[in-house]
N, CA, C and O atoms as CSV, one atom per row, in Angstrom:
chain,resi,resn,atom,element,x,y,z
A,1,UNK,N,N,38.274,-30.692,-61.467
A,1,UNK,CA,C,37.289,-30.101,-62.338
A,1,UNK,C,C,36.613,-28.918,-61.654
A,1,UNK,O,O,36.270,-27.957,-62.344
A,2,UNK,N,N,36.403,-28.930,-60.356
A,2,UNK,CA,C,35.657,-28.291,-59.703
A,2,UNK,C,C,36.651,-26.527,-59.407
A,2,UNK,O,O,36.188,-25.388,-59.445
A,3,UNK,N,N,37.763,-26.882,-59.195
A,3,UNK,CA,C,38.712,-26.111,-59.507
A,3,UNK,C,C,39.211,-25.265,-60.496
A,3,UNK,O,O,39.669,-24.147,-60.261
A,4,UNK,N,N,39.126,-25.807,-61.656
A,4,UNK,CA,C,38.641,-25.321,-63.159
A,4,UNK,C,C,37.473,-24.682,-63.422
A,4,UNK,O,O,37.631,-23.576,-63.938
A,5,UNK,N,N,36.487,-24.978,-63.257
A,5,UNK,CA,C,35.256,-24.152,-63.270
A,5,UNK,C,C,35.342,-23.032,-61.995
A,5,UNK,O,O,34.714,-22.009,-62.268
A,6,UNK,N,N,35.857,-23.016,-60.930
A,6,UNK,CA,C,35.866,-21.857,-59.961
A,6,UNK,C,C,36.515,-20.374,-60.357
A,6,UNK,O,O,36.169,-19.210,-60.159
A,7,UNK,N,N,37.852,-21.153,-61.149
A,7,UNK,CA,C,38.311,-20.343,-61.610
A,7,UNK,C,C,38.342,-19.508,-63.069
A,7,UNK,O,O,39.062,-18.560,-63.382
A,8,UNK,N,N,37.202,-20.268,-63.929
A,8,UNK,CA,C,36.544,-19.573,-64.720
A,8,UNK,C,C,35.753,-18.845,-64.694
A,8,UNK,O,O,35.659,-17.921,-65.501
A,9,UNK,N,N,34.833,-19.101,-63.595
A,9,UNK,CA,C,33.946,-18.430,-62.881
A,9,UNK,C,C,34.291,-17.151,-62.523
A,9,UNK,O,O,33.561,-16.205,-62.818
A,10,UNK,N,N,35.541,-16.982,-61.791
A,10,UNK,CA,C,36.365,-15.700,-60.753
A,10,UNK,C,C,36.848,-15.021,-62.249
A,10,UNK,O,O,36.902,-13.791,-62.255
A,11,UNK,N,N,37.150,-15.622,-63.324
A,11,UNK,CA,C,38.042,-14.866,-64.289
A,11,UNK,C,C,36.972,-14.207,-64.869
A,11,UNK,O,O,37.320,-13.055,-65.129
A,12,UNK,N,N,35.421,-14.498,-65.299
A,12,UNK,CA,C,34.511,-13.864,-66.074
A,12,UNK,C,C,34.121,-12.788,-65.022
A,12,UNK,O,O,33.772,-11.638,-65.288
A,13,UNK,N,N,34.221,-13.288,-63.903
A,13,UNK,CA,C,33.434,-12.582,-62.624
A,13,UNK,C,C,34.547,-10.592,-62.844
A,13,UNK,O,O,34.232,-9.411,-62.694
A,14,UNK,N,N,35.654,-11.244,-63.195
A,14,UNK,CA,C,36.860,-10.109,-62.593
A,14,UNK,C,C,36.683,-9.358,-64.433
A,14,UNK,O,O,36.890,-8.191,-64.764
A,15,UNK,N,N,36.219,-10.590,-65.365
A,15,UNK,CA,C,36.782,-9.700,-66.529
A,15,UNK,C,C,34.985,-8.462,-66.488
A,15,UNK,O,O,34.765,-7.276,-66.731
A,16,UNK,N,N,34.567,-9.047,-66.269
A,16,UNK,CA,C,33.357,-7.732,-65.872
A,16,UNK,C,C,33.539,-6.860,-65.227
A,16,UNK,O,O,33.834,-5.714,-65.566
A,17,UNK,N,N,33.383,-7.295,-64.185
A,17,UNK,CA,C,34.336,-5.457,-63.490
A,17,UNK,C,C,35.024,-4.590,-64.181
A,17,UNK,O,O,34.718,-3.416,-64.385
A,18,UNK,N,N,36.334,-5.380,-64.694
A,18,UNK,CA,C,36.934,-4.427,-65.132
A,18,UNK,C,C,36.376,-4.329,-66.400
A,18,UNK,O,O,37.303,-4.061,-67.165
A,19,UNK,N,N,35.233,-4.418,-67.066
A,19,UNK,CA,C,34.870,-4.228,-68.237
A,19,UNK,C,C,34.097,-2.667,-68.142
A,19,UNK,O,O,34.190,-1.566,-68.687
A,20,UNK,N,N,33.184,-3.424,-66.954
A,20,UNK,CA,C,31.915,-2.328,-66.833
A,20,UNK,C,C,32.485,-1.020,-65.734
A,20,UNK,O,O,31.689,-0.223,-65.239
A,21,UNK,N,N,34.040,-0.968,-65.458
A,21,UNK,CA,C,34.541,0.113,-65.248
A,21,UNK,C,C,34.524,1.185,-66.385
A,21,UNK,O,O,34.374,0.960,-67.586
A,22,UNK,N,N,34.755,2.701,-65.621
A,22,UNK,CA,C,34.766,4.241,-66.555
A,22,UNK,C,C,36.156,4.320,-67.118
A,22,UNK,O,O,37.142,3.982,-66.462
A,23,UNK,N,N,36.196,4.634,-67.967
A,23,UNK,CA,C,38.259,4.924,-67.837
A,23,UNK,C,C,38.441,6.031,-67.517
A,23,UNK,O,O,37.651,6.938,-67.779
A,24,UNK,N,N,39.229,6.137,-67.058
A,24,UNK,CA,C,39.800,7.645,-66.258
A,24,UNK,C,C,40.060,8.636,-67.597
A,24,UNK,O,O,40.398,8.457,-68.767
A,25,UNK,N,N,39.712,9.764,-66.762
A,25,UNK,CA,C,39.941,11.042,-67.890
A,25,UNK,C,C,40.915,10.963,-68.162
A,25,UNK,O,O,41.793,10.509,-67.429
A,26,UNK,N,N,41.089,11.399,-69.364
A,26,UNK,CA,C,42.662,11.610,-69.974
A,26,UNK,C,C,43.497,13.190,-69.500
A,26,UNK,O,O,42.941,14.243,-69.814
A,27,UNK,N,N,44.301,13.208,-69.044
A,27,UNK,CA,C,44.896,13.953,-68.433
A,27,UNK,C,C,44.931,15.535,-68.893
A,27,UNK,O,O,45.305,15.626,-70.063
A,28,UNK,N,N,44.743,16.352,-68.498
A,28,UNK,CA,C,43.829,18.219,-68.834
A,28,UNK,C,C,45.701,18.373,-69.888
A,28,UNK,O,O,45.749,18.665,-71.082
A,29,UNK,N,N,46.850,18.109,-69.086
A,29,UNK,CA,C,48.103,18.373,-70.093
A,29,UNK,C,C,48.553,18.122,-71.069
A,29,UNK,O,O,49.417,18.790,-71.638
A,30,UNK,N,N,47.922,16.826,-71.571
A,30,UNK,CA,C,48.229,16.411,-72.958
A,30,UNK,C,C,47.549,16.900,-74.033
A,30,UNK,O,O,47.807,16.345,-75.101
A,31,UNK,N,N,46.480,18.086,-74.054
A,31,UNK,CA,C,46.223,18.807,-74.693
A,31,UNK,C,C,47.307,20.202,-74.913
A,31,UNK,O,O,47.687,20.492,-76.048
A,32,UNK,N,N,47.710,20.943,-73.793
A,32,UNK,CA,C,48.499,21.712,-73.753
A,32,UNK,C,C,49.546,21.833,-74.865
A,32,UNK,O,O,49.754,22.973,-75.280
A,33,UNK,N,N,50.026,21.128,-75.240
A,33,UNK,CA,C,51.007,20.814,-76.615
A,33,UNK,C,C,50.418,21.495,-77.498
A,33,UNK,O,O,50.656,22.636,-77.893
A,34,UNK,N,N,49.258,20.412,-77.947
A,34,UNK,CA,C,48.754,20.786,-79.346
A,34,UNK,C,C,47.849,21.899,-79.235
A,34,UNK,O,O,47.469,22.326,-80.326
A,35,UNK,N,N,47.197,22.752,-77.762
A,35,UNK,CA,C,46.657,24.052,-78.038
A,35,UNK,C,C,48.198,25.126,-78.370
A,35,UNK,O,O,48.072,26.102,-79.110
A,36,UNK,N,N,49.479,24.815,-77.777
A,36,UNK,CA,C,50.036,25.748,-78.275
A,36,UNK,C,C,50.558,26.026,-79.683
A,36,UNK,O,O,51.011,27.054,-80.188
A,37,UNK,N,N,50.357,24.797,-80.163
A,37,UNK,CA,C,50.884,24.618,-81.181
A,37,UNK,C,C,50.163,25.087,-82.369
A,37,UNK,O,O,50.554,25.637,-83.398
A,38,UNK,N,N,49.167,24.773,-82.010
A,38,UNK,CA,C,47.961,25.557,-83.001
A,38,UNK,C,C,47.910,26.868,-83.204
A,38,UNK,O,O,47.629,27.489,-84.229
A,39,UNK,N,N,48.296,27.355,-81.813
A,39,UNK,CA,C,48.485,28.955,-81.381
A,39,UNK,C,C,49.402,29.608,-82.309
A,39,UNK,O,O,49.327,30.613,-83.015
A,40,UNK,N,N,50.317,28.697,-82.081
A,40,UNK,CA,C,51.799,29.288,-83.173
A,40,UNK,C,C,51.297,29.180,-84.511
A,40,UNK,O,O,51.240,30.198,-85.201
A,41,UNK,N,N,50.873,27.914,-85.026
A,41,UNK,CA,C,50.318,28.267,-86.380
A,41,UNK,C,C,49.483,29.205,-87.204
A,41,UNK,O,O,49.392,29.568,-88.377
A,42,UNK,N,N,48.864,29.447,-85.930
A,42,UNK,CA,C,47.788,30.549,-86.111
A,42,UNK,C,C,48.389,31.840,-86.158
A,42,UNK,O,O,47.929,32.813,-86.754
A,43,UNK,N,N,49.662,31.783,-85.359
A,43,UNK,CA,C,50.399,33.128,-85.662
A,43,UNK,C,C,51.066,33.834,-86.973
A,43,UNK,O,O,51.184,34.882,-87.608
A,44,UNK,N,N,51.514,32.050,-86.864
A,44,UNK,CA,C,52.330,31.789,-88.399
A,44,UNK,C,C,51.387,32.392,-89.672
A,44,UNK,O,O,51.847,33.111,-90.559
A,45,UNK,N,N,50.185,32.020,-89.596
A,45,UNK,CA,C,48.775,32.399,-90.546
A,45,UNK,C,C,48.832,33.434,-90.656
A,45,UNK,O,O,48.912,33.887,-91.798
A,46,UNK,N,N,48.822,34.144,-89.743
A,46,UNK,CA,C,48.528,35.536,-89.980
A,46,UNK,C,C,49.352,36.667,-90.194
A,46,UNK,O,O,49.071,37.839,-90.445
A,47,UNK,N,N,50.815,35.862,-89.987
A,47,UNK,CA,C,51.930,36.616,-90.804
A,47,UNK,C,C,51.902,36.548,-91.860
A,47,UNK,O,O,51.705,37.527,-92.580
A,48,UNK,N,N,52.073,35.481,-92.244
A,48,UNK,CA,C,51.834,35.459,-93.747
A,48,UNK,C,C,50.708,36.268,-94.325
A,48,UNK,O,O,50.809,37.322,-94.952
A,49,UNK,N,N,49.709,35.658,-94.038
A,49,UNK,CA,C,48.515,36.467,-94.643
A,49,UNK,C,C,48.930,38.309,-94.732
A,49,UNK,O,O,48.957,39.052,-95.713
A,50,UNK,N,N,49.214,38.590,-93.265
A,50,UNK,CA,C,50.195,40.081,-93.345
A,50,UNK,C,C,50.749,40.692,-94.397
A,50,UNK,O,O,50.554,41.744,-95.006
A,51,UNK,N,N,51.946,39.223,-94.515
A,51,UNK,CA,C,52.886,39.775,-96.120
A,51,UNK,C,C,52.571,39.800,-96.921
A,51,UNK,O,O,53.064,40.631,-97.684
A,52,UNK,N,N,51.287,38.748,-97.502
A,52,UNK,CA,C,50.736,38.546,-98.893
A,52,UNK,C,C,50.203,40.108,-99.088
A,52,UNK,O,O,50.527,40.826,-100.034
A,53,UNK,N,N,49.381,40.460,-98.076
A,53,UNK,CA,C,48.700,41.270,-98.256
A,53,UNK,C,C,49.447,42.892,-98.737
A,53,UNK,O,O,48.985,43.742,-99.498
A,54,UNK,N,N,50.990,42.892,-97.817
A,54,UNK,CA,C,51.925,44.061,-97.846
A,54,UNK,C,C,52.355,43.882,-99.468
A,54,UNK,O,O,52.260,44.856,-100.214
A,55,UNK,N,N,52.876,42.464,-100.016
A,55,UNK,CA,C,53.360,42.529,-101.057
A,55,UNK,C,C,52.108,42.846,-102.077
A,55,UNK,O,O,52.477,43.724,-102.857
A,56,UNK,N,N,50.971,42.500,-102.299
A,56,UNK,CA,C,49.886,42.928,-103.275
A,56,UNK,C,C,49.634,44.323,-103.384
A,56,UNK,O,O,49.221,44.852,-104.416
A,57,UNK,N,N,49.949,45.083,-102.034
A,57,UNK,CA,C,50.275,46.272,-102.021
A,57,UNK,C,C,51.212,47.268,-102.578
A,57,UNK,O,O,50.954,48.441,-102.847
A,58,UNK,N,N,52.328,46.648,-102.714
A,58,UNK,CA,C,53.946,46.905,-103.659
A,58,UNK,C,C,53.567,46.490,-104.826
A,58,UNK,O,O,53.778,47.047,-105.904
A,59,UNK,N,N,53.091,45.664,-104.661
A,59,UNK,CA,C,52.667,45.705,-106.831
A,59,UNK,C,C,51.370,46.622,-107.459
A,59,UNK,O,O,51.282,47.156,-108.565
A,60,UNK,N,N,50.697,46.606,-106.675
A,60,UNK,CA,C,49.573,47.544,-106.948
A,60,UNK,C,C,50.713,48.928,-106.970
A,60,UNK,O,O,50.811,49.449,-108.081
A,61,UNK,N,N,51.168,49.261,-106.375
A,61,UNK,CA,C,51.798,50.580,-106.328
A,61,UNK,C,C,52.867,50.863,-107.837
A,61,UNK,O,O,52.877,51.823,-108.608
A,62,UNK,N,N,53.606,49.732,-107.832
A,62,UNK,CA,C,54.804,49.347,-108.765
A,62,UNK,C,C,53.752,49.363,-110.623
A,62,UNK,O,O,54.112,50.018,-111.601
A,63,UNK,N,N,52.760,48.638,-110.572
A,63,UNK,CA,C,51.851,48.800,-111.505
A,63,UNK,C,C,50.899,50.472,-111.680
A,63,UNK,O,O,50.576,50.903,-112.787
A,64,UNK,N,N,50.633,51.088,-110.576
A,64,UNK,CA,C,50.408,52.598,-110.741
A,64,UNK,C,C,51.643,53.413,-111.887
A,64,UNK,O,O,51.524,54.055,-112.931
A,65,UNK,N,N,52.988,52.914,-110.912
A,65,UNK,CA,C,54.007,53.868,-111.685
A,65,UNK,C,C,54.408,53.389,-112.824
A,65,UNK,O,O,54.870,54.244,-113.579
A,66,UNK,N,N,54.392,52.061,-113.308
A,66,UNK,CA,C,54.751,51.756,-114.661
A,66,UNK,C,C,53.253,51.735,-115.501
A,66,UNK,O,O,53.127,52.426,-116.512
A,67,UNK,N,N,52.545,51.195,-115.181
A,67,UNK,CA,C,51.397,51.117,-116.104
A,67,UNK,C,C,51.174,49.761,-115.826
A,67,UNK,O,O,51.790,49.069,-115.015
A,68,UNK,N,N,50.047,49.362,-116.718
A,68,UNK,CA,C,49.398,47.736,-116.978
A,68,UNK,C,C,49.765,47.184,-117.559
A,68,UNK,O,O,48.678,47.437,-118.078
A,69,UNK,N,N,50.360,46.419,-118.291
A,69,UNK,CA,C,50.594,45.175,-119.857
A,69,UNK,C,C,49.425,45.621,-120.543
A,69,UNK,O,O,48.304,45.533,-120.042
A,70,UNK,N,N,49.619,46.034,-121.522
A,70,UNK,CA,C,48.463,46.343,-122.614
A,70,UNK,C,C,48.266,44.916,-123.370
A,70,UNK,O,O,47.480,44.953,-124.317
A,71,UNK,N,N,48.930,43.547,-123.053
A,71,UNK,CA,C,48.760,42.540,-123.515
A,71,UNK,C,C,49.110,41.246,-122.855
A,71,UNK,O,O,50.071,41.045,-122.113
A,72,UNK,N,N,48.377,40.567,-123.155
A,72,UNK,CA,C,48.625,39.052,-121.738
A,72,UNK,C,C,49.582,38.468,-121.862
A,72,UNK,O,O,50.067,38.150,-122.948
A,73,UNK,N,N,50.182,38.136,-120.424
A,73,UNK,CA,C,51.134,37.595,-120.914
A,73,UNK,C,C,51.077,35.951,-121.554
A,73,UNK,O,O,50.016,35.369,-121.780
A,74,UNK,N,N,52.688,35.252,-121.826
A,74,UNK,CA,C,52.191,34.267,-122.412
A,74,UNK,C,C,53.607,33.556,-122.351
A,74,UNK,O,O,54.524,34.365,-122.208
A,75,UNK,N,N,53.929,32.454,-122.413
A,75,UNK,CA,C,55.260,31.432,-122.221
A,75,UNK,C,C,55.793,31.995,-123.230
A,75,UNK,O,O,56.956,31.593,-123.195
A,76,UNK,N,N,55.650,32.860,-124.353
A,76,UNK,CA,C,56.509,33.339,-125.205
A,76,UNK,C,C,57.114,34.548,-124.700
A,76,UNK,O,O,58.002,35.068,-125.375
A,77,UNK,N,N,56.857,34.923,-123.914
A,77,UNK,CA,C,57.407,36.300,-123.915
A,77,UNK,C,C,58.511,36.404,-122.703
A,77,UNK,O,O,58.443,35.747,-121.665
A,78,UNK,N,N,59.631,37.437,-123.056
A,78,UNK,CA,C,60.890,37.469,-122.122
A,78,UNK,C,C,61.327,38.616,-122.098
A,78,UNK,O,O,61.041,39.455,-122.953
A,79,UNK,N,N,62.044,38.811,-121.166
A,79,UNK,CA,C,62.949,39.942,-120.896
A,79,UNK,C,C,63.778,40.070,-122.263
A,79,UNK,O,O,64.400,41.131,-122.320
A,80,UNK,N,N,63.884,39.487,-123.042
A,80,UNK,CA,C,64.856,39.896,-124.153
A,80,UNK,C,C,63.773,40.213,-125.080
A,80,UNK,O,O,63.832,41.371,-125.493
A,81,UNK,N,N,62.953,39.625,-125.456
A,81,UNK,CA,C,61.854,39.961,-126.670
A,81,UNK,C,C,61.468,40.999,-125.969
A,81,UNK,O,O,61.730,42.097,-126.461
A,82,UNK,N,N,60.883,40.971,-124.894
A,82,UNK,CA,C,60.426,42.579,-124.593
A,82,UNK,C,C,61.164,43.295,-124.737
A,82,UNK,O,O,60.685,44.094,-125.542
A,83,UNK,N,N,62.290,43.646,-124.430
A,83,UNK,CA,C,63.604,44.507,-125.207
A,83,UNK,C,C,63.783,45.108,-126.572
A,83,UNK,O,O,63.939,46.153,-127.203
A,84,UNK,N,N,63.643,43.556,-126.649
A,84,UNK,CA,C,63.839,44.094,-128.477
A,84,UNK,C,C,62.571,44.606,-128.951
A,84,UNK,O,O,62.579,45.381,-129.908
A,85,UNK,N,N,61.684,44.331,-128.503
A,85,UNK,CA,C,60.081,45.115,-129.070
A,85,UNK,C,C,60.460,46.565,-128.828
A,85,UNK,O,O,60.393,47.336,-129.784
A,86,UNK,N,N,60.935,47.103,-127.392
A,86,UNK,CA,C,60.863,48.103,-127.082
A,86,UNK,C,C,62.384,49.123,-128.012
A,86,UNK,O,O,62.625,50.328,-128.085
A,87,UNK,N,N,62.823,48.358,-128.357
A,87,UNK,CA,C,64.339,48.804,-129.293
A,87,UNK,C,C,63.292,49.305,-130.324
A,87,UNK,O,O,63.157,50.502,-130.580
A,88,UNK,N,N,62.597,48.371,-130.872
A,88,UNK,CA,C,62.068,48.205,-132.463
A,88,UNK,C,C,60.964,49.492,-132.209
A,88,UNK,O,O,60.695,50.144,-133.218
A,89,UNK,N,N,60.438,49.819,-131.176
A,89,UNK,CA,C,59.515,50.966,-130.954
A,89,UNK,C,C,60.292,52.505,-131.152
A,89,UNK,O,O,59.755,53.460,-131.712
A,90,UNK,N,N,61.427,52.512,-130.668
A,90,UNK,CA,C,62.264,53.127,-130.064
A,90,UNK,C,C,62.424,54.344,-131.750
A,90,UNK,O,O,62.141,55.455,-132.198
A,91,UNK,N,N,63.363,52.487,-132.192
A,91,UNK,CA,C,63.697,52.822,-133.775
A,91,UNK,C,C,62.280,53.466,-134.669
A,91,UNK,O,O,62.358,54.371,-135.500
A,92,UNK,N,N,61.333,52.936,-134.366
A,92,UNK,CA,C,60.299,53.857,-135.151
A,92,UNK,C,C,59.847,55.032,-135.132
A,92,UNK,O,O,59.455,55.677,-136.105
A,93,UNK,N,N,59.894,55.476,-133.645
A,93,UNK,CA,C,59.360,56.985,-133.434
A,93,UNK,C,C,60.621,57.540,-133.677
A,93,UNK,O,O,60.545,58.768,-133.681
A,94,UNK,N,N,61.914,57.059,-133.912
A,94,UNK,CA,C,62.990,58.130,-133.781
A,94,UNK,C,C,63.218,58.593,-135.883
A,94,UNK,O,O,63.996,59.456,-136.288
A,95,UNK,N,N,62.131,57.564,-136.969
A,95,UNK,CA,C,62.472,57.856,-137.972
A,95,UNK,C,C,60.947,58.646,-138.031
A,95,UNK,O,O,60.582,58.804,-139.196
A,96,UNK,N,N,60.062,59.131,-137.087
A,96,UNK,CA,C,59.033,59.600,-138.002
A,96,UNK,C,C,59.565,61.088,-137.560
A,96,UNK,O,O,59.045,62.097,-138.037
């Protein structure tokens, strides 16, 4: 019995220590990954953002030389109906 209790004693005694120990820093490299990685994304960001910005530029320009839609668009409308509107325009100024 006396043996049993000594060694309950030594086990609470040891699980404290290692309780009321610091844990060691976590190592400065295992960040290294994910700062580069972020880095790249961040690169990635700002390419893009780059192109969005180059392409809004090509349409702004592309909309100078054609003009605006004088009307919104809408799930009805297509490359063929717009066609034929522009046929049917075509045909009118060519009878006045």
């Amino acid at each position: 019995m006396k043996k049993i209790a000594l060694i309950a004693v030594g086990a609470l005694i040891g699980a404290g220590a290692a309780w009321s120990a610091e844990p060691a820093p976590a190592p400065a490299s295992a960040a290294a990954p994910q700062d580069r990685r972020i880095a790249g994304l961040s690169e990635d960001l700002q390419e893009a953002r780059d192109r969005i910005a180059d392409l809004q530029k090509r349409l702004d320009e592309v909309e100078q030389r054609l003009g605006e839609s004088y009307r919104p668009l809408s799930p009805f409308d297509s490359v063929e109906r717009r066609l034929e509107d522009l046929e049917k325009d075509v045909e009118d100024l060519q009878r006045r």
